[in-house]
PLY file of the C-alpha trace (Angstrom):
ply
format ascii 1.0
element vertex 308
property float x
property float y
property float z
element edge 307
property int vertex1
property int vertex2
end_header
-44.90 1.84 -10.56
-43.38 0.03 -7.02
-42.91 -3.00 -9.51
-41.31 -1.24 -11.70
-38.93 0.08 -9.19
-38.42 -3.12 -7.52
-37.40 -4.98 -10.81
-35.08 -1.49 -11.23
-33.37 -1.98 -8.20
-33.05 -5.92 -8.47
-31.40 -5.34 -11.67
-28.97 -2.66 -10.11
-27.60 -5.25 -7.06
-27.50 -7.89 -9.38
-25.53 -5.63 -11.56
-23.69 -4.81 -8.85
-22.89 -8.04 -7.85
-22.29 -9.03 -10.93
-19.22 -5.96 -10.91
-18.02 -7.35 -7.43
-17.90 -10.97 -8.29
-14.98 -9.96 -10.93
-12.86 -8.72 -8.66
-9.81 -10.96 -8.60
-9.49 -13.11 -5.58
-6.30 -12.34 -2.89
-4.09 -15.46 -2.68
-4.44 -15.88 1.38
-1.02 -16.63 3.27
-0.94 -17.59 6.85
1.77 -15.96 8.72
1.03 -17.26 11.98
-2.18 -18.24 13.47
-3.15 -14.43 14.38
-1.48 -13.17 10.93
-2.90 -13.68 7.19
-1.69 -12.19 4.29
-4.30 -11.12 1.47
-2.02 -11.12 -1.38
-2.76 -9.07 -4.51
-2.30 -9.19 -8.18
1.15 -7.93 -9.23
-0.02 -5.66 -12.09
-1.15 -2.45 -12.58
-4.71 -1.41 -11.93
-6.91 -2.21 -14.98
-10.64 -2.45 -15.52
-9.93 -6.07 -15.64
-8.87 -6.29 -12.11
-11.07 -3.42 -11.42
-7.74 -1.57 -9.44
-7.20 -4.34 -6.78
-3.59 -4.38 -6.69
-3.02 -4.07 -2.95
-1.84 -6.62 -0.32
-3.69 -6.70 2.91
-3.84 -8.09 5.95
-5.83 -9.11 8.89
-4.11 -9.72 12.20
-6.63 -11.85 15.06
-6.45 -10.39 18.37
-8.04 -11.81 21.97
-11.32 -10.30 20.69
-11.30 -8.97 17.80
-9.89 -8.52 14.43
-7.25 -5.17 12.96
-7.37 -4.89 9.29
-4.33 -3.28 7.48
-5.33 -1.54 3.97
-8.04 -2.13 2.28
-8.03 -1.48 -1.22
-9.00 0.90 -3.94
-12.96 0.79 -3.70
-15.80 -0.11 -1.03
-16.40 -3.30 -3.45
-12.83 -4.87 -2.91
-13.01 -3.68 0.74
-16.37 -5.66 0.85
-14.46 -8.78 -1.01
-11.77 -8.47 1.41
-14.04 -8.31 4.19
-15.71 -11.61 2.72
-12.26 -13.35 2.97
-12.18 -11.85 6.22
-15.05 -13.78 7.63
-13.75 -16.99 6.28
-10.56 -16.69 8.77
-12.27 -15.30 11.64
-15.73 -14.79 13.08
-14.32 -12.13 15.74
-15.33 -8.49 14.75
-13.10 -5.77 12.78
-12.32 -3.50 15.39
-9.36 -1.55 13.83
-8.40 -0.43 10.54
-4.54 0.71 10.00
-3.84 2.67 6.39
-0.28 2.58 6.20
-0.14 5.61 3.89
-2.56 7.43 1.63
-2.78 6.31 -1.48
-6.07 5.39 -2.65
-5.30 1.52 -3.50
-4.31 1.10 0.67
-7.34 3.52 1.80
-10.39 3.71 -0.18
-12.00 -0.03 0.85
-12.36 1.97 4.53
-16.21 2.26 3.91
-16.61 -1.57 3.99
-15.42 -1.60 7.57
-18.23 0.68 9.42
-17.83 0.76 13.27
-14.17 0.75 12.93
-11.33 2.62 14.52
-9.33 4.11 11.92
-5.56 4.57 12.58
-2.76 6.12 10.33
0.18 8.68 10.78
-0.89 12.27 10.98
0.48 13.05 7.82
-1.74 10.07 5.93
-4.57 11.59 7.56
-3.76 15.21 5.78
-3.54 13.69 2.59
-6.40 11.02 2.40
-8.53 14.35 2.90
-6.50 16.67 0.17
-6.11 13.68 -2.32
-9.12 11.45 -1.63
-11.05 12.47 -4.66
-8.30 12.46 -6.86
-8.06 8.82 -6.24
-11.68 8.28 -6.68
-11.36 9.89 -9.89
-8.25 7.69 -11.12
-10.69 4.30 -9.42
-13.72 5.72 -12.09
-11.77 6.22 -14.82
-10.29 2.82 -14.73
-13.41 1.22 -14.41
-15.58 3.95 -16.84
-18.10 4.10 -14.09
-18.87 5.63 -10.55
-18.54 4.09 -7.25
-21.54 6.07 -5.23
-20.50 4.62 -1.90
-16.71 4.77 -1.91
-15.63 8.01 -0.22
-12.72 8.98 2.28
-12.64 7.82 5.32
-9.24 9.16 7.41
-8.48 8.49 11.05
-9.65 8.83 13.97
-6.48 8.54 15.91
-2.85 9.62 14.32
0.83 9.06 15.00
3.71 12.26 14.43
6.01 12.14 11.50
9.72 10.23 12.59
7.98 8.23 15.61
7.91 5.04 17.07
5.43 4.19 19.47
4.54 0.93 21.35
0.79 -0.38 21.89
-0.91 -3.24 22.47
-3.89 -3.35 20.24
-6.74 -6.37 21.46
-3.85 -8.29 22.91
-1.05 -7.80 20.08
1.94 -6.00 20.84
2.97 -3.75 17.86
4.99 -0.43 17.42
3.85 2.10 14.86
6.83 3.25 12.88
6.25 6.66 11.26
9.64 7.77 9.20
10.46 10.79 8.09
9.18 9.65 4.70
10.12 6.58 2.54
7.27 5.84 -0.52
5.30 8.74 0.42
5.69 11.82 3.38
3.07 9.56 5.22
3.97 6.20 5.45
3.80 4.36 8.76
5.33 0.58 9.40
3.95 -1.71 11.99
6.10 -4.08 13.54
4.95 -6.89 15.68
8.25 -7.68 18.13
6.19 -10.71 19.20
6.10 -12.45 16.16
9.15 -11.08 14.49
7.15 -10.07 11.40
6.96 -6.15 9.54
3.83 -4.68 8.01
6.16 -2.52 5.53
3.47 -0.69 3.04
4.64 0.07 -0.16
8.12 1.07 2.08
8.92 -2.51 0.93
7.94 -4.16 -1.98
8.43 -7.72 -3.55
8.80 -8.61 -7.10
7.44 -5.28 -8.59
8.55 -1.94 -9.42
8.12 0.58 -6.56
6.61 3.73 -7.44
8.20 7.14 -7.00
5.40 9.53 -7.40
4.78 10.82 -4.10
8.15 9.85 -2.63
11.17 11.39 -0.84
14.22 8.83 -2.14
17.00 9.82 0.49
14.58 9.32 3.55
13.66 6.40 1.50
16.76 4.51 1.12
17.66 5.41 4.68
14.47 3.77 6.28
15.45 0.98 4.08
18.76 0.87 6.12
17.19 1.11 9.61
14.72 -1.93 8.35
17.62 -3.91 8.85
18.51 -3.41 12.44
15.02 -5.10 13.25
14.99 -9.00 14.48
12.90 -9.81 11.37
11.57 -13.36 10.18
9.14 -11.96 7.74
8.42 -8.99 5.72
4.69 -8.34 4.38
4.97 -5.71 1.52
2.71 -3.64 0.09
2.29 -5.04 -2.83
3.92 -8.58 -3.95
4.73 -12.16 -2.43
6.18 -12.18 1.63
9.34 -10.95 1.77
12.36 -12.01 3.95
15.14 -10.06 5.60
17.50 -10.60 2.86
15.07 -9.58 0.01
14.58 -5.71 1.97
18.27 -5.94 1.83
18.51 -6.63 -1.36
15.71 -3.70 -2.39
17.62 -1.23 -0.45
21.02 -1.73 -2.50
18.87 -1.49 -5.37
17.52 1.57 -4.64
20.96 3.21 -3.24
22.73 2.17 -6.52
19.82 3.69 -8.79
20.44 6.90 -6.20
24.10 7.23 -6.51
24.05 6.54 -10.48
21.81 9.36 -10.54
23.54 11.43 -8.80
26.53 11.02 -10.55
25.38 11.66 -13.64
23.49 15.20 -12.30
27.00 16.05 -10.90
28.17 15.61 -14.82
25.57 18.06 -16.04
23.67 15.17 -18.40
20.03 15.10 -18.70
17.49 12.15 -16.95
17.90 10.45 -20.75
21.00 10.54 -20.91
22.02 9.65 -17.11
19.19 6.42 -18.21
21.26 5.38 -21.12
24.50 4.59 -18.44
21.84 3.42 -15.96
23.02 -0.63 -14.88
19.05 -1.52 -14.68
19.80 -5.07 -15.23
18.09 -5.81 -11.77
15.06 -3.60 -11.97
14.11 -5.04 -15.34
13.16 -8.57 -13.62
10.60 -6.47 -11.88
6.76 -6.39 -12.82
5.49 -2.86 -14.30
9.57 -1.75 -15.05
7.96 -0.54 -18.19
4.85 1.57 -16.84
7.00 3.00 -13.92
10.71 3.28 -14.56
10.47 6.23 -17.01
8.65 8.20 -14.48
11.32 7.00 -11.38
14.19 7.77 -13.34
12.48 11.34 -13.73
11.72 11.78 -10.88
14.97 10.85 -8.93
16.55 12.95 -11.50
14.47 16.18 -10.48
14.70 15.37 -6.78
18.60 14.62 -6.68
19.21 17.73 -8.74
16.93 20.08 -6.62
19.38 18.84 -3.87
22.81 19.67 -5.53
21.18 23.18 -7.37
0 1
1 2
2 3
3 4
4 5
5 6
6 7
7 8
8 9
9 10
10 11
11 12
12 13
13 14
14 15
15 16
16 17
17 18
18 19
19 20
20 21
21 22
22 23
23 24
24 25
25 26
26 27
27 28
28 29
29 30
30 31
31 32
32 33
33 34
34 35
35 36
36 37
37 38
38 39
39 40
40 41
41 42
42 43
43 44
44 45
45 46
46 47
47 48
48 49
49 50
50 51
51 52
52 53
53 54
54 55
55 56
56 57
57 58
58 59
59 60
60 61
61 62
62 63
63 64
64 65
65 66
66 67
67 68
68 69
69 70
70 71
71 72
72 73
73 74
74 75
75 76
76 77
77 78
78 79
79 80
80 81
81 82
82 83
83 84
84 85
85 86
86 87
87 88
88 89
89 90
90 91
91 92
92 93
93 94
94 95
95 96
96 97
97 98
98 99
99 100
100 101
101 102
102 103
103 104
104 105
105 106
106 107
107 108
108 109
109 110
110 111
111 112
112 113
113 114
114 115
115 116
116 117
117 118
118 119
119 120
120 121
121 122
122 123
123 124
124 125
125 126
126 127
127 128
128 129
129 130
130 131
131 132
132 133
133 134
134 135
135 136
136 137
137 138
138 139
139 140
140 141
141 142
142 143
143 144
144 145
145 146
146 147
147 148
148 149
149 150
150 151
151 152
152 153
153 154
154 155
155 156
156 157
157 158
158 159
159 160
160 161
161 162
162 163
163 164
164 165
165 166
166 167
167 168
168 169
169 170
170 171
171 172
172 173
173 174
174 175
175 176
176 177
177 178
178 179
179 180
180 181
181 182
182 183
183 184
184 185
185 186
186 187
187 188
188 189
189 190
190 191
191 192
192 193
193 194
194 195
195 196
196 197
197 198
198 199
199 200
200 201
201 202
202 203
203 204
204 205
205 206
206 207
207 208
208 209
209 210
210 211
211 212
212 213
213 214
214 215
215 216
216 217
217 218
218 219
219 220
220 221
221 222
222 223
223 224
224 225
225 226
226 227
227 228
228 229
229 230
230 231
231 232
232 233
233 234
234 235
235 236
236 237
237 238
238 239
239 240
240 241
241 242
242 243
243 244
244 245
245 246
246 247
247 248
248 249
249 250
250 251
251 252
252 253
253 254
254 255
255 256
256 257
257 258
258 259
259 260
260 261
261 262
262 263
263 264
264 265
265 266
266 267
267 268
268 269
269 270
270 271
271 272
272 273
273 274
274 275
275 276
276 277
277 278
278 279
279 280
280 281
281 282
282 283
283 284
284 285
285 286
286 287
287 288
288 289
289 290
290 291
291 292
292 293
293 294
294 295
295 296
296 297
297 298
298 299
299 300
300 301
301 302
302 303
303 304
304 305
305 306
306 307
């Protein structure tokens, strides 16, 4: 019988294994020489890619290591981690979830002994949402993930703050706005090397997502982006961005806004304000077709709640 059970459980890590070894791999980018990008795929989360979607990114301090997101399971936390170790052999000492959605916050478990740091707000919802996510991660993948589970923070930052820290030697300052992508979100911004840790605030090459968001605080944080000193922009999901590329995202976003708007001020419906939509732009993006149905829907609901 403790043969049996032995060849059981060799068969279930090599399984398991087997299920971690097809996660896709992050395309690495170094910033600087304490800042590397962990670049994820573009598309949507599939079984395929097994939900990694997410951009992450490890930042080197004087003696240890701050990990930002982490991904939508413990197994592409662990994968990250991996990549991790291949940059630096200095320990993860901090974790920073830069809002709560499940792809940024459910890889937490692979980092045990960490600090965990988000906004207050984050915090809320990783605990009201966190199995919701879990249950969109199984049903992707048409299987269960025993040892991912919710892990908020242990230390918080207020909704529409700023706040300046030195974390292992790196000066940064934790931007919580009002809300942007989600009521949650929080920025880092690292005046020392010039360079913004947006979350999905800013995104590069794909469609942003609308679900959980709050457009007008939105588009303004988008505005305030650009009063920062900024050389380079790591998005939540996508390539690096610059300056110029927020900028552009920003009048993207206002002109979807005040088309919108217009057309709730002329009494049409979300179909027909879409039909006079200019989307020419938005169409270049990855996953227009999965997400701008919903957007447009939502913008509609949100913009007409506003002029009821």
């Amino acid at each position: 019988m403790t043969r049996i059970f032995s060849i059981l459980m060799a068969l279930f890590f090599t399984v398991s294994l087997a299920r971690a070894s097809e996660i896709p791999a992050p395309v690495v980018v170094k910033v600087n020489d304490r800042i590397h990008a962990l670049l994820g795929p573009m598309e949507m989360p599939t079984k395929k890619n097994q939900g990694y979607m997410v951009n992450s990114i490890l930042l080197i301090g004087d003696t240890g290591a701050i990990v930002i997101d982490t991904g939508l399971s413990d197994e592409i936390g662990a994968m990250l981690a991996r990549h991790y170790a291949k940059l630096t052999d200095k320990p993860i000492k901090y974790v920073i979830n830069t809002h709560h959605h499940g792809d940024h916050t459910l890889g937490n478990a692979a980092f045990p002994g960490a600090k965990f740091l988000s906004s207050e707000i984050c915090r809320q919802l990783m605990l009201e949402d966190g199995p919701t996510w879990i249950g969109i991660l199984e049903s992707i993948n048409q299987r269960k993930y025993p040892n991912t589970r919710v892990i908020p923070a242990d230390t918080t930052y207020p909704k529409d703050s700023r706040t300046e820290l030195t974390l292992d030697g790196i000066k940064m300052v934790f931007w919580v706005p009002e809300a942007a992508h989600t009521i949650g979100d929080m920025m880092i911004w690292l005046p020392d090397d010039q360079v913004l840790l947006a979350g999905d605030v800013l995104v590069n090459q794909v469609t942003p997502s609308f679900r959980d968001a709050k457009l007008k605080e939105w588009i303004r944080t988008l505005g305030e982006v650009q009063s920062l000193p900024i050389k380079t922009i790591v998005p939540g999901h996508g390539p690096l961005m610059s300056k110029e590329q927020a900028a552009a995202m920003h009048q993207r976003m206002l002109s979807l806004y005040d088309g919108i708007t217009a057309g709730v001020k002329q009494g049409l419906t979300d179909s027909e304000i879409r039909q006079k939509l200019d989307l020419v732009e938005w169409k270049k993006l990855h996953n227009f077709d999965e997400q701008m149905g919903n957007n447009i829907n939502k913008a509609y609901l949100e913009i007409e709640a506003d002029n009821f």
